[in-house]
VMD Tcl script that draws the C-alpha trace (Angstrom):
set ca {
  {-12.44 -17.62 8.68}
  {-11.26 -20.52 11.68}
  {-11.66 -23.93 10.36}
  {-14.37 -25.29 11.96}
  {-14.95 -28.27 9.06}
  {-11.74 -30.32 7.51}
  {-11.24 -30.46 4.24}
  {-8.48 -32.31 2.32}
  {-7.32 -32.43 -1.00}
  {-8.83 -36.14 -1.22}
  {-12.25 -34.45 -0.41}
  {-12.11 -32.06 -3.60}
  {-10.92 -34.19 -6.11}
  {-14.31 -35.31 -7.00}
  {-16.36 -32.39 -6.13}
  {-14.49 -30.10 -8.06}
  {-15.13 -31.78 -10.92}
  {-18.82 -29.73 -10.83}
  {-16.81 -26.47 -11.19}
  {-14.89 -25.36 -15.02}
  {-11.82 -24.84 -13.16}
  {-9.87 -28.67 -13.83}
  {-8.02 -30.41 -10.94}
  {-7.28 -29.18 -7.61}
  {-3.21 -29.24 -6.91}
  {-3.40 -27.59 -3.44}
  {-5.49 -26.88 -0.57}
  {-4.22 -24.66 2.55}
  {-6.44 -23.17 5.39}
  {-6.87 -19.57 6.31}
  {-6.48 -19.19 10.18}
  {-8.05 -15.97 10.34}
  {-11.75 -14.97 11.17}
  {-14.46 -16.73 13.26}
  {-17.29 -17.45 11.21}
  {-16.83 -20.09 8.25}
  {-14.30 -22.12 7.20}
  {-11.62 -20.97 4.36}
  {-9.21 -22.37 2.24}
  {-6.53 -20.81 -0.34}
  {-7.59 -23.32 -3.80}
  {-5.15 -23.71 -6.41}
  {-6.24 -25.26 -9.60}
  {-5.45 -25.94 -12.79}
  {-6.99 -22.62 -13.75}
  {-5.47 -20.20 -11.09}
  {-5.86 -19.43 -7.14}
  {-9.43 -19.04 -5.39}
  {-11.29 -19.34 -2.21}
  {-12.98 -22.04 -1.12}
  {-15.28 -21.26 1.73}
  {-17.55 -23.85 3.40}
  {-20.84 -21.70 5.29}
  {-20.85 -22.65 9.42}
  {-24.15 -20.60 9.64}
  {-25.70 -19.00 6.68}
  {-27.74 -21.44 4.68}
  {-28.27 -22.72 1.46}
  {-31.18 -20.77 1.07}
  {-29.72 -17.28 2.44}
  {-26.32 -17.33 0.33}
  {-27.66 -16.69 -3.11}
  {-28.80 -13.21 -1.41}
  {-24.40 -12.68 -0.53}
  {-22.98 -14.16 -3.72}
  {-25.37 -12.40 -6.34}
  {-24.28 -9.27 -4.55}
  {-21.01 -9.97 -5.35}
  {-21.60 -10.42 -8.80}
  {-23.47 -7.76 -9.07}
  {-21.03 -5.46 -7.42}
  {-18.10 -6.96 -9.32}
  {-20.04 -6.35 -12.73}
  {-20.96 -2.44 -11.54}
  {-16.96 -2.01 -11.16}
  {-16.48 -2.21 -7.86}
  {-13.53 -4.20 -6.97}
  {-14.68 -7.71 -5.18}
  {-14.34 -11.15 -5.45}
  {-16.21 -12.80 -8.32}
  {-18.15 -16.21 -7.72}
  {-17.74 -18.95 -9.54}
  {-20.57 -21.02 -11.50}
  {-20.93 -24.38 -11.37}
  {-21.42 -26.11 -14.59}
  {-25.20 -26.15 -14.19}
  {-24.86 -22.42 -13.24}
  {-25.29 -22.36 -9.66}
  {-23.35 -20.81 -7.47}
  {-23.23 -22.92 -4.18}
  {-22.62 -26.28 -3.54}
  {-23.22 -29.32 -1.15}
  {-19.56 -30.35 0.57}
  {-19.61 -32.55 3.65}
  {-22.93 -31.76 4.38}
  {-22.35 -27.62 4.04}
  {-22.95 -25.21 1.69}
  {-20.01 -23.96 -0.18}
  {-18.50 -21.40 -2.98}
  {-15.68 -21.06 -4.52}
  {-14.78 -17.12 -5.44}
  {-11.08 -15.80 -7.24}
  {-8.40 -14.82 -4.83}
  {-7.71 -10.86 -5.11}
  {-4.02 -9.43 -5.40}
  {-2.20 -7.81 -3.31}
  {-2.10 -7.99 0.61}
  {-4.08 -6.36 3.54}
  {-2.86 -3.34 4.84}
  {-2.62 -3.61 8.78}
  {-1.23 0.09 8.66}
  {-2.54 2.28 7.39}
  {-1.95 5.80 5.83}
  {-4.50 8.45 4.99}
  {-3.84 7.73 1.29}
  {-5.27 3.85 1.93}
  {-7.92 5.48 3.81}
  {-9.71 7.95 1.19}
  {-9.28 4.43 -1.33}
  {-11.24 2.63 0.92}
  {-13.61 5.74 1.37}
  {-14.22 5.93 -2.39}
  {-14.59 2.63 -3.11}
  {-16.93 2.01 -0.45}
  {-19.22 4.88 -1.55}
  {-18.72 3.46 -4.94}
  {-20.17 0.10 -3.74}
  {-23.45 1.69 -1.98}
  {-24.17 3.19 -5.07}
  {-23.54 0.56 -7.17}
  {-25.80 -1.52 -4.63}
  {-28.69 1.01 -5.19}
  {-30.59 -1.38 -8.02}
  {-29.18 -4.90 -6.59}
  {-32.73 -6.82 -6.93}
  {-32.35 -8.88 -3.55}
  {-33.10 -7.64 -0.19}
  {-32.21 -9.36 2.88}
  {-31.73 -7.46 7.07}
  {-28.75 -7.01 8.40}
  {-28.68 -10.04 10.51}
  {-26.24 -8.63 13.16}
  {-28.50 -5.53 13.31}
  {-30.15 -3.87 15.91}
  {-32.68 -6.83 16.27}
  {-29.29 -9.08 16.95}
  {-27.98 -6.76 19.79}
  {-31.63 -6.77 21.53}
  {-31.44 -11.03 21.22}
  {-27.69 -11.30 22.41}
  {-27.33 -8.49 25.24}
  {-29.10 -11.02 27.85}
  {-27.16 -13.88 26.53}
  {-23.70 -11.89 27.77}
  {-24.86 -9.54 30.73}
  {-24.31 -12.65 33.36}
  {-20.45 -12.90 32.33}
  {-20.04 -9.51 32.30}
  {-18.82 -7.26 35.62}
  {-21.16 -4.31 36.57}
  {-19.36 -1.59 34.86}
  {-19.63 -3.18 31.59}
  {-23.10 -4.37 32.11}
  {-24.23 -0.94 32.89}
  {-22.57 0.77 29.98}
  {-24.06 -2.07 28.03}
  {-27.97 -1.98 29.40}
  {-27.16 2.15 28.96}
  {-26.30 2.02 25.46}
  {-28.77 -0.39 24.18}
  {-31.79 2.12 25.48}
  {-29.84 5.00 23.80}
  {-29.57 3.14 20.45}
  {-33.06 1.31 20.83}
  {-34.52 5.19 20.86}
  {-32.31 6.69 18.50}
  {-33.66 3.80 16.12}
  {-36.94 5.41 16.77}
  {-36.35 8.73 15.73}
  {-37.37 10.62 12.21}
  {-33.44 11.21 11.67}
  {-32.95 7.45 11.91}
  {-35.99 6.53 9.77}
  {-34.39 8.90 6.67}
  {-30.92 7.58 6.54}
  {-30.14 6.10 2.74}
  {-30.32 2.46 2.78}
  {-28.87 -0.37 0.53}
  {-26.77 -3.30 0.34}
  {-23.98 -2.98 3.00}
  {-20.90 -5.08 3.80}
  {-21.11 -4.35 7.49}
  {-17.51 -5.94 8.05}
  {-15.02 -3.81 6.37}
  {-12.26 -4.05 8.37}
  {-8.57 -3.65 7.64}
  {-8.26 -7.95 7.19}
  {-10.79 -7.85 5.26}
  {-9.70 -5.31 1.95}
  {-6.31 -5.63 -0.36}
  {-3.77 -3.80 -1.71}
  {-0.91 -3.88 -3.78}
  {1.38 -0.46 -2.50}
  {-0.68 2.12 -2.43}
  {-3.69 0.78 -4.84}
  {-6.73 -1.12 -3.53}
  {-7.52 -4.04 -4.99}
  {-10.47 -4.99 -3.51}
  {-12.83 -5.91 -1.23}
  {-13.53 -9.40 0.03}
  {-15.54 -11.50 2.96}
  {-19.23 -10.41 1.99}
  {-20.76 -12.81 4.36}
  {-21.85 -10.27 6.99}
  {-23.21 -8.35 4.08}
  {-27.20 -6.66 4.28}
  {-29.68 -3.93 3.85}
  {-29.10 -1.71 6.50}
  {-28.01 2.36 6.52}
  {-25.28 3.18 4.49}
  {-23.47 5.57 7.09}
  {-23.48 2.42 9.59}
  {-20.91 0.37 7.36}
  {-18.96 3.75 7.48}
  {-18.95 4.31 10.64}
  {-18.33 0.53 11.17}
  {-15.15 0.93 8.55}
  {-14.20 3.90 10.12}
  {-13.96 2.10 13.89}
  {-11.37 0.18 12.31}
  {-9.23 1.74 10.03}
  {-9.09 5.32 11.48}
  {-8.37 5.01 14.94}
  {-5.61 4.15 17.53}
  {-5.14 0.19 18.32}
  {-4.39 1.56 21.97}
  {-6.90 3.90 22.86}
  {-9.59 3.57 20.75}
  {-9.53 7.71 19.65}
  {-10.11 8.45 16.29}
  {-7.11 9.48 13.99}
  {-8.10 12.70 12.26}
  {-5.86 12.78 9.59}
  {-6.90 9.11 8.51}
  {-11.01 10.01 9.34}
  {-10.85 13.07 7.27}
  {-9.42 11.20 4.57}
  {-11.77 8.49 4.27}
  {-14.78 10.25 5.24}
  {-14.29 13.42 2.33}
  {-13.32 10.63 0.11}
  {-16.34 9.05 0.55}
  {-18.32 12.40 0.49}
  {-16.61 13.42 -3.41}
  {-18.40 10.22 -4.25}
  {-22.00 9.91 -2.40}
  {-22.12 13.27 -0.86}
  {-24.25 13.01 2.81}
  {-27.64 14.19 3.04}
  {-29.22 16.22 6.88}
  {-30.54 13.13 8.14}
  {-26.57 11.69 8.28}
  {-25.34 14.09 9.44}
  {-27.39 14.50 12.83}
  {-26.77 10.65 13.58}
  {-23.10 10.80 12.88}
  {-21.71 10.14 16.54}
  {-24.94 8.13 17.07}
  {-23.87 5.40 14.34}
  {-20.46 5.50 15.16}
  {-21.60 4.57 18.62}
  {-23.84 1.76 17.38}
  {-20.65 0.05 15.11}
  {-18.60 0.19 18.25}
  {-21.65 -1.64 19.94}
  {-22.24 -4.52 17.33}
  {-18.73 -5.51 17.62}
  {-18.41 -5.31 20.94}
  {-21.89 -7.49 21.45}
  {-20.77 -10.03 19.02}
  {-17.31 -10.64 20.57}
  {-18.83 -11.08 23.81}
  {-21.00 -13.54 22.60}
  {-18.02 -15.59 20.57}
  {-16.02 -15.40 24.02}
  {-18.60 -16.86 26.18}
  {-20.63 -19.19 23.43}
  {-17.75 -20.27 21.61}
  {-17.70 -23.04 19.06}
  {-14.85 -25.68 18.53}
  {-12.57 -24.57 15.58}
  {-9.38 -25.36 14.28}
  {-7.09 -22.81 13.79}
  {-10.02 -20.98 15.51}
  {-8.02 -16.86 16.36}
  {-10.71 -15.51 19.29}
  {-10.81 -11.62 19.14}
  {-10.76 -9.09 22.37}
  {-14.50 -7.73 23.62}
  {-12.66 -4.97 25.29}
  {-10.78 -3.31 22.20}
  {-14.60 -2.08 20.86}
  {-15.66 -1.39 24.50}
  {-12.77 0.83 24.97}
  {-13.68 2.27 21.39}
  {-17.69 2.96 22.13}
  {-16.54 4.47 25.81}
  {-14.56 6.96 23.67}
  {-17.40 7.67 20.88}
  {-19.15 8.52 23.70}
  {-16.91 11.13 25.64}
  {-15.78 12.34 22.47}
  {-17.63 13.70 19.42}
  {-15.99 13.14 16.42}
  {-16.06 15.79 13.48}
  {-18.68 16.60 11.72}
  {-19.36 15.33 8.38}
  {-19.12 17.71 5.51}
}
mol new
graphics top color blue
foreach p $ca { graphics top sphere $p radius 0.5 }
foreach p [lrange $ca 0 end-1] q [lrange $ca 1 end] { graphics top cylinder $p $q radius 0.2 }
display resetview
C-alpha cells in the first residue's frame, strides 16, 4: 500500500464524477504496504479507499472485487466495492486500473490477545465457507509456482546458510505438493494475506477484513497457517504463542471443523506460509521498485519463523 503513482485532489475531481458518491473533499495516502497505491477518500457521501492496481490488471481484478462482494453479501465482514454508474467496478486513472471500496471501522490490532485471535479464527472459517459457491476461479499467484520462478531470482544475494535452507526447503515443499495428503486438502477462495495490518477492530470486536488483492484458489489451511505466522507468534523469535494458536485455530475448527488430509500437512503448510513470505520479501529487497512513502519489510523475520516451524512442531489440530 506505498505510493508508487501520485494522485491529487485536482486528479479526482473529474473522474469521480463516474462514481454515485458526489465531490471529493479530501485525499490522503496510506504509507503502508508494498504493492499498490492507496488513498483514504472522503466524499460527499462518507470515507473510502481509493486504490490504484501497480500489478494486477484490468482483466484479473474483476476475479478480487466480485469476491468481495460476494463475501460481503454472504456476511462476512469486508470491504464492499463500489459501482460505477454504468455498473462496473474498476476504472481507468492515470493510465491504471482503479476501485474505490468503503473504509471499515475501527483500527488494526498490532497486539493481540487470544480473544482477537479466535475472532479472526471464526471469521476466517466463515469466509472459506462462504467462498465455497463464489463462481470465479483464479491460482494463487504467489503460490507454489511463484516460489519455483523467484528462488533463482534471490539465491545470488543471498549468503550460503540462507541459500541452503532455501534450495532445502523448496525440494521439501515441491514433494510434499506431490503427495495424496496434499492433493485432498479443501480448496476455495483464499485471502492469502491476513495479517495483523491487514484486519480491524473496534475493542474487542472485529470489524473486518480488508486488502483482498493477494486473494486466490489455493488450500484453505494455507491462509491459516499463513494468518497464524502472523498473529500467533513472538515478533522476536518467531515461536508460536500457544495460548493465541489455540485460540484461533479451535475457533476456526467450531466453524469448518478439519478433515485427515489437514491434519497430516499441518507443520508442512505452516512451513510453506513462512516460505512465501520469506521468498517474496527477498525478492522486494533486491528487485525493488521506486515508491513514495514506499515502508520495505525484513526477509529475515519469516526466515527466523520457517527455521523454527522446522525445529519445532506445533500442536496438532483438533
Amino acid at each position: 500500500m506505498a505510493v508508487f503513482t501520485a494522485v491529487s485532489l485536482d486528479d479526482l475531481t473529474p473522474w469521480i464524477e463516474q462514481f454515485p458518491l458526489g465531490k471529493a473533499s479530501a485525499l490522503q495516502g496510506i504509507a503502508s504496504g508494498i504493492e499498490n497505491s492507496n488513498f483514504f477518500l472522503s466524499t460527499d457521501s462518507g470515507e473510502f479507499v481509493l486504490t490504484l492496481f501497480e500489478n494486477l490488471s484490468f482483466e484479473q481484478l474483476p476475479f478480487y472485487l466480485e469476491l468481495m462482494r460476494h463475501l460481503a453479501s454472504g456476511g462476512v465482514l469486508v470491504p464492499a466495492p463500489v459501482a460505477t454508474r454504468s455498473g462496473t467496478l474498476v476504472a481507468d486513472l492515470h493510465g491504471k486500473p482503479a476501485a474505490i471500496v468503503s473504509k471499515l471501522e475501527g483500527r488494526s490490532q498490532m497486539a493481540p490477545t487470544p480473544v482477537h485471535c479466535a475472532a479472526v479464527g471464526a471469521m476466517l472459517a466463515r469466509m472459506h465457507l462462504v467462498g465455497r459457491d463464489f463462481p470465479l476461479s483464479q491460482p494463487n499467484l504467489r503460490g507454489l509456482s511463484w516460489w519455483i520462478w523467484a528462488t533463482p531470482q534471490v539465491l545470488p544475494n543471498m549468503d550460503d546458510a540462507s541459500a541452503t535452507l532455501l534450495c532445502s526447503e523448496m525440494r521439501y515443499q515441491i514433494e510434499t505438493a506431490d503427495g495424496a495428503a496434499h492433493r485432498a486438502l479443501p480448496c476455495g477462495p483464499i485471502h492469502a494475506d491476513l495479517f495483523r495490518n491487514n484486519v480491524m477492530f473496534d475493542g474487542e470486536q472485529l470489524t473486518g477484513f480488508f486488502d483482498f488483492y493477494f486473494a486466490g484458489c489455493d488450500a484453505w489451511l494455507f491462509d491459516l497457517a499463513v494468518t497464524v505466522n502472523d498473529w500467533c507468534v513472538d515478533q522476536d523469535s518467531g515461536a508460536l504463542d500457544l495460548a493465541r494458536l489455540h485460540a484461533m485455530v479451535d475457533a476456526y475448527h467450531a466453524v469448518r471443523p478439519f478433515v485427515a488430509a489437514e491434519r497430516s500437512v499441518w507443520q508442512a503448510m505452516l512451513r510453506a506460509a513462512a516460505l512465501r513470505f520469506w521468498l517474496s520479501r527477498l525478492h522486494d529487497l533486491h528487485q525493488p521498485r521506486a515508491a513514495e512513502m514506499l515502508t520495505p519489510h525484513d526477509p529475515t523475520h519469516f526466515e527466523r519463523i520457517l527455521r523454527e516451524r522446522i525445529t519445532v512442531s506445533a500442536p496438532e489440530l483438533p
